[in-house]
C-alpha positions as CSV (number, residue, x, y, z in Angstrom):
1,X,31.9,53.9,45.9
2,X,28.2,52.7,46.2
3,X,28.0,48.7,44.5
4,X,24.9,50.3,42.7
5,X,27.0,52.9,40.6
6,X,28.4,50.2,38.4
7,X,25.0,48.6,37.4
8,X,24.1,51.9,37.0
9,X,26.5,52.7,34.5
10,X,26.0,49.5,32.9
11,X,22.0,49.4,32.5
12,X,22.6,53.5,30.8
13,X,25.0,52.1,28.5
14,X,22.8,49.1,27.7
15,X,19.9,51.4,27.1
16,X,21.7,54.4,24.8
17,X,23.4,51.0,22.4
18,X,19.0,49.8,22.2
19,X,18.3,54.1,21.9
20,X,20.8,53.8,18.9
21,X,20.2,50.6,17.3
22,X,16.4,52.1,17.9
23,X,17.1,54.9,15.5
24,X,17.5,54.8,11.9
25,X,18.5,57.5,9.3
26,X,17.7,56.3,6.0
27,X,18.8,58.5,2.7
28,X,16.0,59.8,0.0
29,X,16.8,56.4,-2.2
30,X,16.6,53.5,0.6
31,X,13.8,52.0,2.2
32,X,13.8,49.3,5.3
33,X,11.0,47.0,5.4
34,X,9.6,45.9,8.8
35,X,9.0,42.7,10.4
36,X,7.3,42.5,13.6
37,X,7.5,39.5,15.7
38,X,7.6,37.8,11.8
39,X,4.7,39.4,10.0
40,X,5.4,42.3,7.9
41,X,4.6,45.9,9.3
42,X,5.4,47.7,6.4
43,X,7.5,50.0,4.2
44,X,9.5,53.1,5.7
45,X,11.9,56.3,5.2
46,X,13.2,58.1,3.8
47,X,14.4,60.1,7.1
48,X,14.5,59.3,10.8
49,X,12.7,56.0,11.1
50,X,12.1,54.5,15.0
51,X,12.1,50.2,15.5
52,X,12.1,48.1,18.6
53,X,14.9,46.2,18.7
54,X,14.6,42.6,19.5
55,X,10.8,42.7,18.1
56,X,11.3,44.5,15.0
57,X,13.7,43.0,11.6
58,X,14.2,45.4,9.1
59,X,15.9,45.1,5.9
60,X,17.1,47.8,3.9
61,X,16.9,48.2,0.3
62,X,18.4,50.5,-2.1
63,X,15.8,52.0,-4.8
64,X,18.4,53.4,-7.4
65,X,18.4,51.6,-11.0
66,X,21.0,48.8,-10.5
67,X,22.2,47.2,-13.3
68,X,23.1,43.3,-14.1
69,X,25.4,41.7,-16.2
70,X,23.7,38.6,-17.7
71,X,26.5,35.8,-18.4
72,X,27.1,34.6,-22.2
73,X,24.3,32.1,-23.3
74,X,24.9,29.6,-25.8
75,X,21.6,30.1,-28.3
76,X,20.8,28.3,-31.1
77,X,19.1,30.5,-33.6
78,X,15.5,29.6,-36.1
79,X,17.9,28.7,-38.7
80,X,20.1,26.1,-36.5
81,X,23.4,28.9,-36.4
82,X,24.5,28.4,-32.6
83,X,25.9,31.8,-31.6
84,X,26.9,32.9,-27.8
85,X,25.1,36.3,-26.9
86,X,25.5,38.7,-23.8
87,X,23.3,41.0,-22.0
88,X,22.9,44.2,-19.8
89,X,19.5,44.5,-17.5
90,X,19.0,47.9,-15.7
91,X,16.0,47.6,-13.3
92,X,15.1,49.1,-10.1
93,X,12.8,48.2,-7.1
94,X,9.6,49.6,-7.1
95,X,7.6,47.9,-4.5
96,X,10.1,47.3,-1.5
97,X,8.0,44.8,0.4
98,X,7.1,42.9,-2.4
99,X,11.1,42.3,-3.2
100,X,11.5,40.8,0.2
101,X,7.9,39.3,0.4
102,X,7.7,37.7,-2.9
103,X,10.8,36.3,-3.8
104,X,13.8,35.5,-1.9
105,X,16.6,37.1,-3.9
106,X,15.6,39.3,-6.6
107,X,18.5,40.2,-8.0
108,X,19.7,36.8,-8.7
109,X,16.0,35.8,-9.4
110,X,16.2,38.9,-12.1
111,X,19.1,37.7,-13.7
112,X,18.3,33.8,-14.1
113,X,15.0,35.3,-15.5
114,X,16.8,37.5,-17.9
115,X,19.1,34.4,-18.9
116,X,16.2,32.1,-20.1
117,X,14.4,35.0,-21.9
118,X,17.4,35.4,-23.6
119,X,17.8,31.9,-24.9
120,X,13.9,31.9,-25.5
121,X,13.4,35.1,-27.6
122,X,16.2,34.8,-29.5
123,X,16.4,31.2,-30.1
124,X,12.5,32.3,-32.4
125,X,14.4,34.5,-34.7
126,X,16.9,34.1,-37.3
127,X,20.6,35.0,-37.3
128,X,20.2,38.2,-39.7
129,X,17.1,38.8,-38.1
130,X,19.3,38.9,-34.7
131,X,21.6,41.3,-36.2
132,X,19.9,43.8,-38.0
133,X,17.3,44.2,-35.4
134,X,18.6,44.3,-31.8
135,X,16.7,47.7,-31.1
136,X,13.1,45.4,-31.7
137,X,14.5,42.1,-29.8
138,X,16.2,44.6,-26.8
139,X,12.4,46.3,-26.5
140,X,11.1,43.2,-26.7
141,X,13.1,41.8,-23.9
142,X,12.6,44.4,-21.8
143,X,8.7,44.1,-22.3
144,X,8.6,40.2,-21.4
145,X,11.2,40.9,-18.3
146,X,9.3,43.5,-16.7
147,X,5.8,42.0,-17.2
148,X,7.5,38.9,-15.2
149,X,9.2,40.9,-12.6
150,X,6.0,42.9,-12.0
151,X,5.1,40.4,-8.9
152,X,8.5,41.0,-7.4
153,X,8.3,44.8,-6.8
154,X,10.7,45.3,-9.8
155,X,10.8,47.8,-12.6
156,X,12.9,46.8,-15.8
157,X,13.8,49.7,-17.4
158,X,16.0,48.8,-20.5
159,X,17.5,45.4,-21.7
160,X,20.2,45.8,-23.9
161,X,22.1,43.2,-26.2
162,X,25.8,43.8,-26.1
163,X,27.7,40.8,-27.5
164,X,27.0,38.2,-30.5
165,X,29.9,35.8,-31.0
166,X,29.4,33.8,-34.2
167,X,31.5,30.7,-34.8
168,X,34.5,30.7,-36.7
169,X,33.5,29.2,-39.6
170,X,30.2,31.5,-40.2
171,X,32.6,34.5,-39.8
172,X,35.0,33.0,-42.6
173,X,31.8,33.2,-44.3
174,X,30.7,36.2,-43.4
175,X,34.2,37.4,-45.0
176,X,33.7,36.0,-48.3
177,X,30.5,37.4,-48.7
178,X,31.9,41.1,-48.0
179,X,34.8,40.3,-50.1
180,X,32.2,39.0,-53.3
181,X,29.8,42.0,-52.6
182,X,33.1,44.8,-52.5
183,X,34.2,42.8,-56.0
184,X,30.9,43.0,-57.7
185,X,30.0,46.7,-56.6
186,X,33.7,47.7,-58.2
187,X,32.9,45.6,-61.2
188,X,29.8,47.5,-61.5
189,X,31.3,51.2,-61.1
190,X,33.8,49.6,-64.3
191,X,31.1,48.7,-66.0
192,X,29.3,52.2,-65.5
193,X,32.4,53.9,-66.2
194,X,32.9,51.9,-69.7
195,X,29.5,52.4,-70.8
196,X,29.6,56.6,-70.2
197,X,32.9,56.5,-71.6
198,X,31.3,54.8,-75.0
199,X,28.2,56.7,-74.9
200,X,30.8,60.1,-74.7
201,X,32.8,58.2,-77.7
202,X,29.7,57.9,-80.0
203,X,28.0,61.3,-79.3
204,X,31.7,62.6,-80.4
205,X,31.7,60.6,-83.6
206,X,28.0,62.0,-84.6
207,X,29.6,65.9,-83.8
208,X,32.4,64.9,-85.7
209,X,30.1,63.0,-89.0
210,X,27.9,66.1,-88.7
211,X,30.3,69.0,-88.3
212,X,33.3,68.0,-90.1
213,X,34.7,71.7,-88.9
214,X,35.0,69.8,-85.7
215,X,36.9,66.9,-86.5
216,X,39.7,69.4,-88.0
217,X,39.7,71.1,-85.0
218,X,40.3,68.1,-83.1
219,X,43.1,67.0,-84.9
220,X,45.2,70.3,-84.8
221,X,44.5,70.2,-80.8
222,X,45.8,66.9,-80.8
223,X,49.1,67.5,-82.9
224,X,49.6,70.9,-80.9
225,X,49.9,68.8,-77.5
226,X,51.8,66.1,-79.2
227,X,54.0,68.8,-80.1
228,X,54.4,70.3,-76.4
């Protein structure tokens, strides 16, 4: 056998793995951003997308709405009531070469974002603020969060406020209060009840003083279930 047949073999082998590593096939919801010899080239896919290998980097990205888990943050609240809260972030990439241009890890640059806007916002409100209007302070969040992520290619789409822990003693508060607000409401229904009871007791007596017919009547129904 010829000594050239080997190299042969070698260099066609060599070039179909550079063909291959040439060729990419990218889905409708990723992207690759290309470097060429360190400057960026540009954004490309979905589909069959062709790079030189050795010259060109790319780095793929996934466009579908991701969503982040922001860890439990110690806040102190307007009215000095330290409470730990927990988030959920969905964003998504809009601008692929700004994601890798701009910032050097956007997700975790999204979520340490989300973590101080979360001590921020709701460390200017007060606790029952904080609870009766998460729908205004998750809107609110989301607002601020995408207006900041803006210059990083990324879209925040909904910020959602999932946990507030209070401490222990402002929930043994928390209980009494229910429990003196259940006793006062049942003391007022008692109270209502009495009063209908003695406004039915005196519109009786006035039947009774003005039709005396009545009165006898009442009597002979009251001996005739005594007498059941």
């Amino acid at each position: 056998m010829a000594w050239w047949i080997p190299v042969l073999v070698i260099v066609i082998l060599f070039l179909i793995a550079i063909l291959a590593s040439a060729i990419k096939i990218l889905p409708e919801y990723m992207r690759i951003v290309v470097f060429r010899l360190g400057r960026l080239l540009g954004v490309k896919g979905p589909g069959i997308v062709f790079i030189i290998p050795i010259i060109d980097q790319a780095i793929r990205l996934d466009l579908r709405e991701r969503v982040i888990d922001v860890p439990k943050q110690r806040v102190v609240t307007k009215d000095n009531v330290t409470i730990d809260v927990d988030a959920v972030i969905y964003f998504r990439i809009v601008d692929p070469d700004k994601a890798v241009v701009q910032v050097q890890r956007y997700d975790i640059a999204t979520s340490l974002l989300a973590q101080t806007t979360l001590r921020d916002v709701l460390g200017e409100v007060d606790l029952d603020y904080l609870l009766a209007n998460r729908d205004a302070l998750n809107k609110k969040l989301q607002s601020i969060l995408d207006a900041e992520t803006d210059a990083w290619g990324i879209k925040v789409t909904k910020v959602t406020i999932r946990d507030v822990a209070l401490p222990e003693q402002m929930l043994r508060a928390l209980a009494k209060q229910a429990e003196a607000e259940r006793e006062r409401r049942s003391r007022v229904i008692m109270a209502q009840g009495e009063l209908e009871a003695s406004q039915k007791m005196m519109e009786a007596a006035k039947l009774y003083e003005e039709v005396p017919a009545a009165m006898r009547l009442r009597e002979l129904q009251t001996l005739a279930e005594v007498a059941r």
